[in-house]
VOGU-3710 file (C-alpha; in Angstrom, 3 decimals, decimal comma):
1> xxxxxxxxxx> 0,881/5,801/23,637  -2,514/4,941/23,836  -2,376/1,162/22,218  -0,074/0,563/25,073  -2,885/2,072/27,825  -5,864/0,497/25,774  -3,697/-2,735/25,528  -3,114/-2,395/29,664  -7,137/-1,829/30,401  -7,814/-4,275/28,735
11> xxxxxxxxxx> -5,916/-6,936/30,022  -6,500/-5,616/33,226  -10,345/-5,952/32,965  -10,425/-9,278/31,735  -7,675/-10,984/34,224  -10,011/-9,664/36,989  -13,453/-10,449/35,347  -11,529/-14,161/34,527  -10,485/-14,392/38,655  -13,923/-12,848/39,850
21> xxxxxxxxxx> -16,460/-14,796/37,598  -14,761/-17,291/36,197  -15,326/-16,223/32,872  -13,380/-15,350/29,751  -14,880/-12,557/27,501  -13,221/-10,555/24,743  -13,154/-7,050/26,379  -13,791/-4,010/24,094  -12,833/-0,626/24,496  -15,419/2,304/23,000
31> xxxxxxxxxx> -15,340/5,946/22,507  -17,933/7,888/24,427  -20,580/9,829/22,607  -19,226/12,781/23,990  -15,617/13,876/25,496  -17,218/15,164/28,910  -17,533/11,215/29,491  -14,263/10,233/29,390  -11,463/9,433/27,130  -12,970/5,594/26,857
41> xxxxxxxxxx> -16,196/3,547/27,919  -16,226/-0,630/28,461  -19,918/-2,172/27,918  -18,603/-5,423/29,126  -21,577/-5,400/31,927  -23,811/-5,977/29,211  -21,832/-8,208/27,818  -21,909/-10,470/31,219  -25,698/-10,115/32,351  -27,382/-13,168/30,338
51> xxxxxxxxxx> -24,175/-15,201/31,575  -24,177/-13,929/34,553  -28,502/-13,662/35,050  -27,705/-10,066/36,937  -28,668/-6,418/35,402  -25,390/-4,925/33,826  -25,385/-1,382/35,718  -25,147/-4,054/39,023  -22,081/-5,696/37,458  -20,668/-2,348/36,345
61> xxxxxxxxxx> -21,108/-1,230/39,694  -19,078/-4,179/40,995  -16,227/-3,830/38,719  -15,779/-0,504/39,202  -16,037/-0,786/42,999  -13,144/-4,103/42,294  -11,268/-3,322/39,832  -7,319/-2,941/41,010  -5,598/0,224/39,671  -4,220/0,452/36,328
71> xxxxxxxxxx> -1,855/2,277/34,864  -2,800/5,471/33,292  -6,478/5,731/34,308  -7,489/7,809/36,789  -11,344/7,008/37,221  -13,762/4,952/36,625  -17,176/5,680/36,297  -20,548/3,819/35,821  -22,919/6,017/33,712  -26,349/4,896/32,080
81> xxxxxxxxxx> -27,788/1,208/32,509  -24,156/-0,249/32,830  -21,190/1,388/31,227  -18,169/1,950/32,538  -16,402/5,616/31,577  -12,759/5,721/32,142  -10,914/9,073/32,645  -7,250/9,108/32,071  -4,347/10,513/34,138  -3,639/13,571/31,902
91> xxxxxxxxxx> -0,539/14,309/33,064  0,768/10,996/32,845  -0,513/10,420/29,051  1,425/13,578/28,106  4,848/12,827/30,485  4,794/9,655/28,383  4,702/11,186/25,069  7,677/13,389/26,193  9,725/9,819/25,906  8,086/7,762/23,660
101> xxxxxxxxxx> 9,124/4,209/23,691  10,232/2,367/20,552  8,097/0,716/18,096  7,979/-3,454/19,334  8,369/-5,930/16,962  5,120/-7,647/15,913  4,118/-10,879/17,246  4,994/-14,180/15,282  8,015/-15,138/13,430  8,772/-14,760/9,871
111> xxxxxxxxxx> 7,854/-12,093/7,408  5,751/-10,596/5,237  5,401/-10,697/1,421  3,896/-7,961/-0,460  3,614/-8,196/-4,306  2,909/-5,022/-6,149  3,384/-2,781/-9,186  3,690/-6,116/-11,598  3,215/-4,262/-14,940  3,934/-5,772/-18,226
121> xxxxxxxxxx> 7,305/-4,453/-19,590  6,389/-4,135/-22,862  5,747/-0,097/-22,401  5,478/3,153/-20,155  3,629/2,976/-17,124  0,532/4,446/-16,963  -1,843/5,936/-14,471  -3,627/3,152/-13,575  -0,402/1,202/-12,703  0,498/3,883/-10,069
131> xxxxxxxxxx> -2,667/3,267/-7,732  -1,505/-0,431/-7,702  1,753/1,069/-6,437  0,969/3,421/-4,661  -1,580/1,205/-2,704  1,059/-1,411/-2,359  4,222/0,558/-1,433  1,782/2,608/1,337  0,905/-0,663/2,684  4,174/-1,544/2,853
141> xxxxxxxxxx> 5,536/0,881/5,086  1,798/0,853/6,992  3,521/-2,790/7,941  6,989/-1,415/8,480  5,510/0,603/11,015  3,730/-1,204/12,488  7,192/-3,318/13,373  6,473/-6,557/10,424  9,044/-7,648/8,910  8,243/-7,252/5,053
151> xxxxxxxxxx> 9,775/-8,349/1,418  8,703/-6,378/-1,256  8,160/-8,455/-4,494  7,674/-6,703/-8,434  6,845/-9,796/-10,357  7,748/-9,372/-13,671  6,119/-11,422/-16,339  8,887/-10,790/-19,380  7,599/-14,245/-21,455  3,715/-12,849/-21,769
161> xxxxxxxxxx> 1,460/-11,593/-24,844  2,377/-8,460/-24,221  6,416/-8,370/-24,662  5,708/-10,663/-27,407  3,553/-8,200/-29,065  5,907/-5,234/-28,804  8,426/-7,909/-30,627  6,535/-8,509/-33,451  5,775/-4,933/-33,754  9,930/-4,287/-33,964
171> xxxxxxxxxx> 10,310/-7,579/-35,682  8,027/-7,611/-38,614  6,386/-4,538/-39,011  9,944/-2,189/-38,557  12,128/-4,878/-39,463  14,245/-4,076/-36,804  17,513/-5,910/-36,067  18,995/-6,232/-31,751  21,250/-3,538/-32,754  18,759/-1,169/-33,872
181> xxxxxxxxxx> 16,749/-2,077/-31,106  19,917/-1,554/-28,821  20,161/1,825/-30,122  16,571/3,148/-29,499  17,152/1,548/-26,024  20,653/4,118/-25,774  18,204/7,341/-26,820  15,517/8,659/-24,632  12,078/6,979/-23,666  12,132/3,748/-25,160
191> xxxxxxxxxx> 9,300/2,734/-23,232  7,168/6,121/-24,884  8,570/3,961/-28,510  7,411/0,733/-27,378  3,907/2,869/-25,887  3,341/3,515/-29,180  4,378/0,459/-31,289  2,319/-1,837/-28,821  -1,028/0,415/-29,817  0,089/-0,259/-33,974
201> xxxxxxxxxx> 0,313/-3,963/-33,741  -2,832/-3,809/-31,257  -4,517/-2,139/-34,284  -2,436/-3,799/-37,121  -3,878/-7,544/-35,598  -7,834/-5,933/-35,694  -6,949/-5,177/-39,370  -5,134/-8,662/-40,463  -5,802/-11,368/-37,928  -3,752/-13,386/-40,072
211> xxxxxxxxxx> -0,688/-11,643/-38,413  -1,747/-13,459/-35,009  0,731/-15,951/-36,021  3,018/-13,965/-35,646  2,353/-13,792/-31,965  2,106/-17,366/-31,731  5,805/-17,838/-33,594  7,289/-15,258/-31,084  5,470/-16,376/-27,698  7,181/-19,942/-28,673
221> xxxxxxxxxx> 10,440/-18,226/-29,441  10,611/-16,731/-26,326  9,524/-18,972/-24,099  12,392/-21,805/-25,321  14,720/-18,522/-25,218  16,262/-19,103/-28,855  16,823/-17,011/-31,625  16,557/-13,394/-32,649  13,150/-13,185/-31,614  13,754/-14,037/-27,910
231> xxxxxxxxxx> 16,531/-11,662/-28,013  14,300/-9,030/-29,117  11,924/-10,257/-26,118  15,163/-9,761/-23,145  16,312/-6,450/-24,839  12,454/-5,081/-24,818  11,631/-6,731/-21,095  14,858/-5,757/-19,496  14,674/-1,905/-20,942  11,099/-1,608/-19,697
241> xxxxxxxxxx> 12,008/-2,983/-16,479  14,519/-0,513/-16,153  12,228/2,664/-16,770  9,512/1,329/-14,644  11,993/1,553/-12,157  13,316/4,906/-12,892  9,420/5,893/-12,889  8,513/4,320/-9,804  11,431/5,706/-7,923  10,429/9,384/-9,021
251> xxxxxxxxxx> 7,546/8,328/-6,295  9,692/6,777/-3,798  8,918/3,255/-4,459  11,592/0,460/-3,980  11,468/-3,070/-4,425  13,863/-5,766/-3,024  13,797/-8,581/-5,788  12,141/-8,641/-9,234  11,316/-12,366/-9,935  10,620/-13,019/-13,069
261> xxxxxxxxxx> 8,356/-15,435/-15,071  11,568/-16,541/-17,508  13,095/-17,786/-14,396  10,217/-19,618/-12,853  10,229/-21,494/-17,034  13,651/-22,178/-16,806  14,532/-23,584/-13,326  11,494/-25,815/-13,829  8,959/-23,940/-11,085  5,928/-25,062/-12,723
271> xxxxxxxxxx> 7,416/-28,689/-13,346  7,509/-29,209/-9,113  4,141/-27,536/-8,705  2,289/-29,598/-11,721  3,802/-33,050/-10,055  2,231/-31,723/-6,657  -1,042/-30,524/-7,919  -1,251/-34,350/-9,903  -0,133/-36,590/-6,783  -2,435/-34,952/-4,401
281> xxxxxxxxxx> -5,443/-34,848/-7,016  -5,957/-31,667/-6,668  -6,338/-31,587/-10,532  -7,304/-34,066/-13,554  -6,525/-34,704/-16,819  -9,869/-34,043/-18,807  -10,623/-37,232/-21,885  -13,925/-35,719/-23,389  -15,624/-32,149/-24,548  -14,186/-28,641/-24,669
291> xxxxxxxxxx> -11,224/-29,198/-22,165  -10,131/-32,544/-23,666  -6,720/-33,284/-23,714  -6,198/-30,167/-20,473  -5,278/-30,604/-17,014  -8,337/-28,812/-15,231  -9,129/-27,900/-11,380  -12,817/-28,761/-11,202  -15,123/-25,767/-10,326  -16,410/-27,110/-7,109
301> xxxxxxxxxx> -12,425/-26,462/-5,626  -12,405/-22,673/-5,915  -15,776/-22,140/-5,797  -18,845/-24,797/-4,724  -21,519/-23,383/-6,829  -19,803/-23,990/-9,490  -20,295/-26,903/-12,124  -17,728/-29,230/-13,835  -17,788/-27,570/-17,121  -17,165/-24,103/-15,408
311> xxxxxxxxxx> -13,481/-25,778/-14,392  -10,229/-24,228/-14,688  -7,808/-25,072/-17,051  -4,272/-25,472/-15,622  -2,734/-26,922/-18,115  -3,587/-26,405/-22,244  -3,449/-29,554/-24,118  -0,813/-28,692/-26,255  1,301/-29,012/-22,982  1,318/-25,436/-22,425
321> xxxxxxxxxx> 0,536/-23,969/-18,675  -1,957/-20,729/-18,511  -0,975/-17,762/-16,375  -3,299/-19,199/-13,760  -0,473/-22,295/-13,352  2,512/-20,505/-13,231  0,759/-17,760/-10,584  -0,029/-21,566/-8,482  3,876/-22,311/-8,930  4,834/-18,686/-8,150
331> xxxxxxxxxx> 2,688/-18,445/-5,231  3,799/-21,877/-3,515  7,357/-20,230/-3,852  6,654/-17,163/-1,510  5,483/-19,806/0,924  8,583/-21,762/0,517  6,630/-25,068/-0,432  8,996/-25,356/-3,878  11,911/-26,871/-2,272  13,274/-24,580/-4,870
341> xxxxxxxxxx> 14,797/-20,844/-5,349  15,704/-18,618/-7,734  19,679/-17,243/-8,660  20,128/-13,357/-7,868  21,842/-10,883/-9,427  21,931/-7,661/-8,205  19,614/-5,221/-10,695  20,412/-1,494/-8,714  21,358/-0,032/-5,605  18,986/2,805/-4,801
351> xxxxxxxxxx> 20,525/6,445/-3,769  19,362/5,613/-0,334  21,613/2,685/-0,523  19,348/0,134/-0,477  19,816/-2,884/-2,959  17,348/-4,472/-5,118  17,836/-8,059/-7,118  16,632/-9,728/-9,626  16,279/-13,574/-10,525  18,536/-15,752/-12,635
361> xxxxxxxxxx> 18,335/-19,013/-14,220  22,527/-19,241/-13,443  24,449/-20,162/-10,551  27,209/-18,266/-12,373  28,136/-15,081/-10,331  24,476/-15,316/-8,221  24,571/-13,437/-5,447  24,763/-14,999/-1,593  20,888/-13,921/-0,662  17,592/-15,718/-0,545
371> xxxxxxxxxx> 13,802/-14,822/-0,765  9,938/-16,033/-0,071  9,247/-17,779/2,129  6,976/-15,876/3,958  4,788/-16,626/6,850  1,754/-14,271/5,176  1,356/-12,947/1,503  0,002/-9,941/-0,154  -1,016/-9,849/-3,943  -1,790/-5,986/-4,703
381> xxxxxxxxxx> -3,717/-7,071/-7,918  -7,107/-5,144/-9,369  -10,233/-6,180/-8,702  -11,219/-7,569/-12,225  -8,144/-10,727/-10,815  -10,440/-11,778/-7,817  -11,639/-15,245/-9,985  -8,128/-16,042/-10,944  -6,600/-15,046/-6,779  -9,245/-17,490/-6,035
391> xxxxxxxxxx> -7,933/-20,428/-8,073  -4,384/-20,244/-6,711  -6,223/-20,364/-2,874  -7,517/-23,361/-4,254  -4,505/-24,746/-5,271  -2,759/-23,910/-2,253  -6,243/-25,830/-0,654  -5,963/-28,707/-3,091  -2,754/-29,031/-1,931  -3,423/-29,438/1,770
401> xxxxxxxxxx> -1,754/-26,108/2,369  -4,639/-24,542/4,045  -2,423/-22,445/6,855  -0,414/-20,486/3,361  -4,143/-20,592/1,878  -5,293/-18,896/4,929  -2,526/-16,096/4,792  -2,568/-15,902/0,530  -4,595/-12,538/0,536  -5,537/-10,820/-3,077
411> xxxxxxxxxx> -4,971/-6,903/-1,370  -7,344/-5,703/-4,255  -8,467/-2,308/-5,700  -10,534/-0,447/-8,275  -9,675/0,944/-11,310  -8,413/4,649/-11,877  -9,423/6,588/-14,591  -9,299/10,221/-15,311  -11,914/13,186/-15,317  -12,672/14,565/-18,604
421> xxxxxxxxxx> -10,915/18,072/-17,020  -8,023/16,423/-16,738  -7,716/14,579/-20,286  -8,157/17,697/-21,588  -5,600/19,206/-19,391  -3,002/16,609/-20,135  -4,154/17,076/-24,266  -6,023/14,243/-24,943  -8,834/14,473/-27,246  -12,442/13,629/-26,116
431> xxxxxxxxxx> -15,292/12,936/-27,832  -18,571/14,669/-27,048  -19,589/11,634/-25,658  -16,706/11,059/-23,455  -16,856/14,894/-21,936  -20,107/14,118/-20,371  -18,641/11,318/-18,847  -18,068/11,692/-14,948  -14,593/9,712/-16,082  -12,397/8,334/-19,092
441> xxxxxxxxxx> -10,998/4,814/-19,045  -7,463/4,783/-19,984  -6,718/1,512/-22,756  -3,184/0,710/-23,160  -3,888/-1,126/-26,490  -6,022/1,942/-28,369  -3,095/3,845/-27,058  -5,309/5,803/-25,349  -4,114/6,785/-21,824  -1,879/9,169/-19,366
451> xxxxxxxxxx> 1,554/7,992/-19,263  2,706/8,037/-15,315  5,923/10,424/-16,269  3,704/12,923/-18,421  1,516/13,056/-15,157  4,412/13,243/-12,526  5,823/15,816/-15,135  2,432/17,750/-15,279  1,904/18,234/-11,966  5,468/19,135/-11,042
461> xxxxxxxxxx> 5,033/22,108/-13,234  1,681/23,195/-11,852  3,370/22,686/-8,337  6,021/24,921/-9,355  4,025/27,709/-10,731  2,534/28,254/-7,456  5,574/27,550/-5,142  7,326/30,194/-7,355  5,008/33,087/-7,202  5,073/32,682/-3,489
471> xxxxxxxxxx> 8,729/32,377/-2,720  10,059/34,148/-5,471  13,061/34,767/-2,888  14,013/31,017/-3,624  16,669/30,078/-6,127  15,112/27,918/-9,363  16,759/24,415/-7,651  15,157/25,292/-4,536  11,321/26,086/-6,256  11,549/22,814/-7,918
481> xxxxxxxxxx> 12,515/20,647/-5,111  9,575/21,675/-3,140  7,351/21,668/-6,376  8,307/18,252/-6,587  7,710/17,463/-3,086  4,003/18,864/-3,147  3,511/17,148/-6,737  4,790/13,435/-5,381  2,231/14,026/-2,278  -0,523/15,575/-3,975
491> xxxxxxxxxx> -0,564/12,409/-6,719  0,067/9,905/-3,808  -2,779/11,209/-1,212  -4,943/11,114/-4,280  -4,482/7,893/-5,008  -4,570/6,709/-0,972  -7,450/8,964/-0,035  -10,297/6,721/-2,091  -10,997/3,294/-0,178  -9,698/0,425/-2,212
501> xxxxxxxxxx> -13,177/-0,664/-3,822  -13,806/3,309/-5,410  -13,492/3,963/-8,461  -11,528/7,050/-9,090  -11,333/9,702/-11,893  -7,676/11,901/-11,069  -7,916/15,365/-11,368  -5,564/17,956/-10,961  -7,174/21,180/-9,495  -8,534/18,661/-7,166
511> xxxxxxxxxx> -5,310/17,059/-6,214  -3,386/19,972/-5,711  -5,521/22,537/-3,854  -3,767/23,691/-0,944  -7,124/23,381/0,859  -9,827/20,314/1,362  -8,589/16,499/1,745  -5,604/16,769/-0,600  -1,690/16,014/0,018  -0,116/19,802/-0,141
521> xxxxxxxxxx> -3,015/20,631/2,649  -1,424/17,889/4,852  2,189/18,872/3,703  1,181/22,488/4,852  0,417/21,690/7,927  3,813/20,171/9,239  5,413/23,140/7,671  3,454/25,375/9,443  4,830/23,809/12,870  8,287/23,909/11,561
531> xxxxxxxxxx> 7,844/27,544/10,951  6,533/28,212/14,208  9,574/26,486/16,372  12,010/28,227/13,906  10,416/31,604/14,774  10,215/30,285/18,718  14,102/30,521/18,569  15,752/28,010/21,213  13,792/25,646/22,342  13,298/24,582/26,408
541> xxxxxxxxxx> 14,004/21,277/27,699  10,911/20,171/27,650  11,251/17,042/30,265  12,866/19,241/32,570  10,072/22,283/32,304  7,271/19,782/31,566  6,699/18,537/34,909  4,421/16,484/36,183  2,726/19,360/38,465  2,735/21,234/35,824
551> xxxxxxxxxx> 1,237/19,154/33,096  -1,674/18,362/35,018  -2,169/21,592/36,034  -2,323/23,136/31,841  -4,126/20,077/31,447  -7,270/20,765/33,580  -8,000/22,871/30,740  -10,695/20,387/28,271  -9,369/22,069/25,103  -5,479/21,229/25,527
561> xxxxxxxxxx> -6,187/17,995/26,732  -8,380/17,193/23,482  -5,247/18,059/21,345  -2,851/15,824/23,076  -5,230/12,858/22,499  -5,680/14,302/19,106  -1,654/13,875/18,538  -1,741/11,045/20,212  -3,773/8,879/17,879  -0,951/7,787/15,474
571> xxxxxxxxxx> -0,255/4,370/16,770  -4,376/3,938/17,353  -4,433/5,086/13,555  -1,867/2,611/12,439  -3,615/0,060/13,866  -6,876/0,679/12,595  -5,884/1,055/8,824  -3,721/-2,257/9,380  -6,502/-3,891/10,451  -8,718/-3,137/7,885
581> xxxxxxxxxx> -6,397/-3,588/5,562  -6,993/0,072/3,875  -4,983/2,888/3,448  -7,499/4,965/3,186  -7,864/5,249/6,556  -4,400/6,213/7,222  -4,442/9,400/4,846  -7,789/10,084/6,351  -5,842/10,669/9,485  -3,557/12,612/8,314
591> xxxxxxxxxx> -5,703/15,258/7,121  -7,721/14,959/10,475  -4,140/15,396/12,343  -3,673/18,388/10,069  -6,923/20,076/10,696  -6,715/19,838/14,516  -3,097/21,477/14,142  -4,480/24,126/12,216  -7,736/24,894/15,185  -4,927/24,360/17,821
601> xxxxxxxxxx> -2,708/27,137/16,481  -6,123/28,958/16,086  -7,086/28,590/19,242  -3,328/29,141/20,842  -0,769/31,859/19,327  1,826/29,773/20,664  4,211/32,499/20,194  2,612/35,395/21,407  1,844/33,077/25,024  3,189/35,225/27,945
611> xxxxxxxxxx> 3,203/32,039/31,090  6,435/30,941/30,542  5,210/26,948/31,335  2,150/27,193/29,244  4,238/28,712/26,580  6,438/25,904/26,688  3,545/23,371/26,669  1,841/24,733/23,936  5,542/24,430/21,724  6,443/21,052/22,828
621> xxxxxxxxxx> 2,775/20,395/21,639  2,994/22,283/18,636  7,107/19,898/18,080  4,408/17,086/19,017  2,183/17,872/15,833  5,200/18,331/13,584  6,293/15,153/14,373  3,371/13,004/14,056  2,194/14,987/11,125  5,805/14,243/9,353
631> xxxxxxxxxx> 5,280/10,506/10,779  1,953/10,140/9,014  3,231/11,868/5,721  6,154/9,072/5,919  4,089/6,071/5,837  2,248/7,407/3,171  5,254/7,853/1,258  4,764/11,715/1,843  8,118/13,932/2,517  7,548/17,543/3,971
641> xxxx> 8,932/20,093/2,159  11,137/22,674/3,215  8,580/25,635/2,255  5,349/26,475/0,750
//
């Protein structure tokens, strides 16, 4: 509601200011120190007085005394040495929340790409993959509603070190055969086996670095796709993949196609992108010093102050490309400047019904769909990746794509770790040292670390010691879906609540409190509504009560009116956070919404209200807060559960 009014003022202002000075100025719309002043103020008088050479509370009072009606806005006033306060028309503002009108489509064609989750599958997720996912599915649906059109993209990089370590681990240290392997795959947690055979070789190299052949052998193998070692390499990648998936969908994350780096070898990805990069110079082929015999993108491409011996090397000069290459290749592909696509397959339908598909090197049995080719691209990749995000830009420069380069954004983040409370909680041992720590680093290859299941597991049972002492009336199913419910929000608003650039140390008393900045507070909050509507009984028809009379009559009072701007800030929200690019500012939002539900029913007994049409406000207000509350909690991948 109001990005359509603030949308209508300002085009309003700036048509007129364009007809009466002849002048085009970016209008801007401000909140007034204090709510007595209005619902907005314009400084645009100060804006115009050195252009125009006249004081800006004489403009102000010209616009004001000019300006046609609009829309929505009752007054206009001019306060201080130029500013112009607007009031709203109360009534209408809450007649048009009573039949909201659909979400439009965002401006430009094409869609979206985001690229998230992307972890190795070579063992089990961990805790510091889920903020990547997390941060990337939330923006997601941030899009989504917003009315984008978005692709959702889990690159999976099945040819790397890491599968190839796992490999060797199975291969030469257990002497494993497919079929064994195929076996541990059929029993439970294969990726907990390969968590722990991953942290042996890790160790096993330290303690013979002679073995790093080994690597070398199976990287080769794999890559050319040959032998028992590569088959090792598709059973490992493919299992992984699969419990990721299972993982990530415990946190209702979904992907639509899973392209992966075997594909991008095999249908000859890099081979376009590497004829590209050499016709258009963008790199050179370096005869002398450490780089001789390597492809390299000099320095002064991806970064000026950089010299020539701090360039990149593309290409290694044994012929093979770094990951730096094939992300170039990759990322030209989402742009649709290949002139090449993958095969699909389908990989899983979701319970929702919604398919996901993974690429294929065959035309045999591919499925009729197509992907990339987005207009703008999102890499969810840490923070410790900006040097390498800035190389493919540079490419994608090089190249003379400097629109894709433009729209190639690295959506980065922080690391999570955990607090010292919580390793302990979760049984990890700490050193003296590490207890006086304000957080512990997780390391995948020391083996050290929270598995994402053990967490999700954790905290489910927490949840459901609490749900179950207070609704002991439940059955056992019942308990644990709502346990599950408060566990999935409490881990997700944890991870969301933190701007992208913190640094953040989980914790579980934290996360969970039912009080304070946290998920189940939030969650609490739209039950609370529910509860109240279900004790109101049958509800009235609110557009036939909720007249116009009598809206602006309830409305002359200053503290209803502040709660229907306070539930009507969703869209305003939505288009702050996208703005900013942070999700942060979303779940902040929430938690506001929720604490100005919890003062309104304070302030209001909604039930106990004996004027019928004030009664019936203060409900439809209170079905308001539900639904924006449940609206917020659903683009941060929140449900709300059905008790607490």
């Amino acid at each position: 509601m109001l990005p359509q009014l603030e949308s209508r003022i300002v085009s309003a202002v700036s048509q007129h200011i364009l007809i009466r000075y002849g002048v085009e100025i970016a209008v801007a719309l401000e909140q007034p120190r204090q709510a007595s002043f209005g619902e907005f103020a314009l400084p645009v008088a100060f804006q115009l007085a050195r252009q125009l050479k006249k004081a800006p509370r004489a403009i102000a009072d010209e616009l004001v005394a000019e300006l046609p009606s609009i829309d929505g806005v009752k007054t206009l006033e001019v306060a201080g040495g130029g500013y112009i306060n607007l009031r709203l028309d109360r009534a209408a503002l809450a007649l048009a929340a009573l039949s909201p009108a659909p979400v439009a489509a965002a401006a430009g064609d094409g869609k979206v790409i985001v690229e998230h989750t992307n972890i190795n599958p070579n063992k089990a997720a961990h805790i510091g993959h889920l903020r990547n996912a997390i941060l990337g599915d939330t923006f997601v649906r941030m899009l989504r509603a917003g009315g984008q059109r978005v692709e959702v993209q889990n690159y999976i990089d099945n040819t790397g070190v890491q599968v190839a370590d796992v490999v060797v681990g199975f291969h030469y240290l257990d002497k494993a055969t497919p079929a064994q392997v195929h076996a541990l795959i059929a029993a439970d947690k294969f990726d907990y086996t390969c968590w722990d055979l991953y942290a042996k070789i890790s160790q096993y190299y330290k303690d013979n670095p002679d073995s790093l052949q080994w690597r070398r052998d199976t990287l080769h193998a794999i890559e050319s796709g040959e032998g028992e070692l590569a088959e090792l390499g598709r059973l490992v990648a493919d299992a992984i993949v699969e419990c990721h998936m299972n993982t990530m969908w415990r946190l209702g994350i979904q992907y639509d196609v899973l392209p992966r780096e075997s594909e991008i070898l095999h249908l000859k990805f890099w081979a376009s992108a590497f004829e590209q990069l050499k016709e258009r110079k963008a790199i050179y082929l370096e005869t002398e010093g450490k780089n001789s015999g390597c492809w390299v993108m000099p320095g002064s491409a991806f970064d000026e102050n950089r010299e020539d011996e701090d360039s990149k090397v593309i290409v290694r000069s044994n012929g093979t490309v770094t990951y730096v290459g094939k992300d170039i290749a990759y990322q030209m592909w989402k742009f649709g400047l290949l002139g090449k696509d993958f095969y699909y397959q389908p990989f899983r339908t979701y319970s929702d019904g919604h398919p996901v598909f993974v690429s294929t090197a065959s035309p045999d049995n591919a499925a009729p769909v197509s992907f990339g080719g987005g207009r703008k691209v999102y890499n969810v990749i840490d923070s410790r990746q900006s040097y390498l995000q800035d190389v493919v830009v540079a490419g994608l420069k090089a190249l003379n794509y400097h629109e894709q380069a433009a729209n190639s954004i690295h959506f980065s983040y922080e690391m999570v770790a955990m607090s010292p409370r919580a390793c302990v909680e979760m049984g990890i041992e700490l050193s003296a040292e590490d207890q006086a720590r304000p957080y512990v680093e997780v390391s995948g290859r020391k083996g050290l670390g929270v598995k994402a299941d053990d967490l999700i597991d954790k905290l489910i049972d927490s949840a459901l010691a609490e749900v179950a002492s207070r609704n002991e009336d439940k059955s056992g199913d019942e308990q644990f879906a709502v346990a599950s419910a408060l566990a999935i929000g409490a881990l997700r608003y944890f991870m969301l609540k933190f701007t992208r650039n913190t640094v953040i140390a989980f914790d579980f008393q934290e996360a969970l409190s039912f009080t304070g900045e946290t998920g189940p507070y939030v969650q609490y909050g739209a039950v609370r509504a529910g509860k109240i509507l279900q004790k109101a009984g049958d509800l009235p028809d609110f557009a036939a009560v909720l007249t116009p009379a009598v809206c602006a009559r309830l409305l002359e009072e200053e503290g209803l009116w502040q709660y229907v701007l306070a539930v009507s800030r969703t869209d305003q929200a939505l288009t702050s956070a996208l703005t900013a690019g942070e999700p942060a500012h979303m779940a902040r939002y929430a938690f506001q919404l929720a604490q100005q539900f919890a003062n309104f029913y304070h302030d209001y007994p909604v039930i106990q209200e004996t004027d019928a049409d004030k009664r019936a406000f203060l409900l439809w207000l209170t079905a308001q807060f539900r639904a924006q509350l449940e609206r917020t909690l659903g683009i941060l991948g929140i449900t709300v559960p059905a008790f607490m």
